[in-house]
C-alpha positions as CSV (number, residue, x, y, z in Angstrom):
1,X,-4.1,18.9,0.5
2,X,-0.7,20.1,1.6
3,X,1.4,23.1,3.2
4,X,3.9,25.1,1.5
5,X,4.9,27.8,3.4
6,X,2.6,29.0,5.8
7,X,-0.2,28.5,3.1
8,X,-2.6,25.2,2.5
9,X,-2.8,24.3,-0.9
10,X,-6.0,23.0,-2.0
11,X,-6.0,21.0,-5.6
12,X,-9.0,21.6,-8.2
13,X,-10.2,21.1,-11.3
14,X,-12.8,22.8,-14.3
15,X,-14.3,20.7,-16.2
16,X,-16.7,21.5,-19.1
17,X,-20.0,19.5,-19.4
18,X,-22.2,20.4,-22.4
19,X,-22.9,24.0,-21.8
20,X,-21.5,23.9,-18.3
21,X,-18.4,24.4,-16.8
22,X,-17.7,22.2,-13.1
23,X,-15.3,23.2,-10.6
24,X,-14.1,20.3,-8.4
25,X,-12.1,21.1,-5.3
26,X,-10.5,17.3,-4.8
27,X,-9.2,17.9,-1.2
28,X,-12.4,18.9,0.6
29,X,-15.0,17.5,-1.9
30,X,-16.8,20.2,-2.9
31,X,-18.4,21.4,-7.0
32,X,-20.3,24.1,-8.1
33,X,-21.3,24.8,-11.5
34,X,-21.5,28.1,-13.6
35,X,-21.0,30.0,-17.4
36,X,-17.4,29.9,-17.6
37,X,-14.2,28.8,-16.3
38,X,-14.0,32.3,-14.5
39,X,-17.4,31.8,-13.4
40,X,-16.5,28.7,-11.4
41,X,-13.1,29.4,-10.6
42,X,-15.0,32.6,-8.0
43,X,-17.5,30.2,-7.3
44,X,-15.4,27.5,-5.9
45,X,-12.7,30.0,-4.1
46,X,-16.4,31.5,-2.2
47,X,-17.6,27.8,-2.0
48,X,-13.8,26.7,-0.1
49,X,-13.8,30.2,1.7
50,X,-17.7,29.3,3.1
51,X,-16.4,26.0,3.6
52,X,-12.9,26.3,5.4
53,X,-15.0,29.0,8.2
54,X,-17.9,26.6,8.8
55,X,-15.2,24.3,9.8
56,X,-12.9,26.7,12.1
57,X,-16.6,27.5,13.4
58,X,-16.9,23.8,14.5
59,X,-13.5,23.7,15.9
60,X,-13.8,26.6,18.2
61,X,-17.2,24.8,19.5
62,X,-15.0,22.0,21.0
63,X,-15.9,19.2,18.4
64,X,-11.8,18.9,16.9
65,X,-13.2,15.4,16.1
66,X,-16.0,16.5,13.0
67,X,-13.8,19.5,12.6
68,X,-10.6,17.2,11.4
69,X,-13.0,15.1,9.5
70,X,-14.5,17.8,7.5
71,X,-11.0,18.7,6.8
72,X,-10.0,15.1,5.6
73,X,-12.4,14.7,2.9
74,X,-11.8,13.3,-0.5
75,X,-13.6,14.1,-4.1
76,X,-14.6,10.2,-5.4
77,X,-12.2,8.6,-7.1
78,X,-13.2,9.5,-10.6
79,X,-12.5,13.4,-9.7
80,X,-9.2,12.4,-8.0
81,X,-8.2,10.3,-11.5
82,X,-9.5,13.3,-13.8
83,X,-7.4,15.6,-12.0
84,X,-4.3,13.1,-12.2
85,X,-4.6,12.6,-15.4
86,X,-5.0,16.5,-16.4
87,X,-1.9,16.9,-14.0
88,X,0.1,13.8,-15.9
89,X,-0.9,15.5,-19.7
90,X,-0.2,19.3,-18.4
91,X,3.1,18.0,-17.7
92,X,4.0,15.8,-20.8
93,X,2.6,18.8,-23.2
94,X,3.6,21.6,-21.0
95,X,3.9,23.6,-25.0
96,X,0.1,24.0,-24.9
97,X,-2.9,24.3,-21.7
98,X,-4.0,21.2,-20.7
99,X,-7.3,20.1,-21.5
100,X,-8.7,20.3,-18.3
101,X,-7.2,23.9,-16.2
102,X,-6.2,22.4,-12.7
103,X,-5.1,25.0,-10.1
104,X,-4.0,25.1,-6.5
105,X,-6.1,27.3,-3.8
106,X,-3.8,28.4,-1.3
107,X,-5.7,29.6,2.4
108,X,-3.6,30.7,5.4
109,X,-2.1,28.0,7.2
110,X,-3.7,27.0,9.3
111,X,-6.8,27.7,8.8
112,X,-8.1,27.6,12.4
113,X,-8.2,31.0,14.0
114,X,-9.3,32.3,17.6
């Protein structure tokens, strides 16, 4: 997760599975599943939009504590290394798509809003 100009920039990743396609969101953990890479892609932008208010709702509740937590988590390590690696190959064969599409979510910074 960073911040680039007033905007938080979430990292993902589609994957495709057999007949599935999996969107990972590496900064806050989350996946969902669908048809096609369009199909996840809106999945996982409602799934971080769901997300990023359940956790402004906790912060305005007084609990900054779970609030920053929910905020600091981390895909497991084998999502973090696919999405390297896709990162490392999109940029040595920038010619042609990588084999896995990686893309960055950005969401007004910062997120938490009276």
């Amino acid at each position: 997760m960073k911040h680039k100009g007033g905007k938080l920039v979430l990292r993902c990743l589609i994957d495709q599975e057999g007949d599935l396609y999996v969107a990972h969101c590496i900064d806050l953990s989350l996946g969902v599943q669908g048809d096609s890479e369009a199909d996840v892609k809106e999945r996982m932008e409602a799934a971080i939009g769901s997300y990023l208010q359940r956790v402004a709702e906790i912060y305005r509740e007084g609990d900054t504590a779970s609030a920053m937590q929910l905020l600091n988590r981390k895909a497991p390590l084998s999502i973090r290394v696919k999405y390297h690696l896709a990162k490392l190959l999109q940029h040595f064969h920038s010619l042609r798509p990588p084999a896995s599409p990686i893309w960055e979510e950005s969401r007004p910074y910062p997120i938490i809003c009276a």
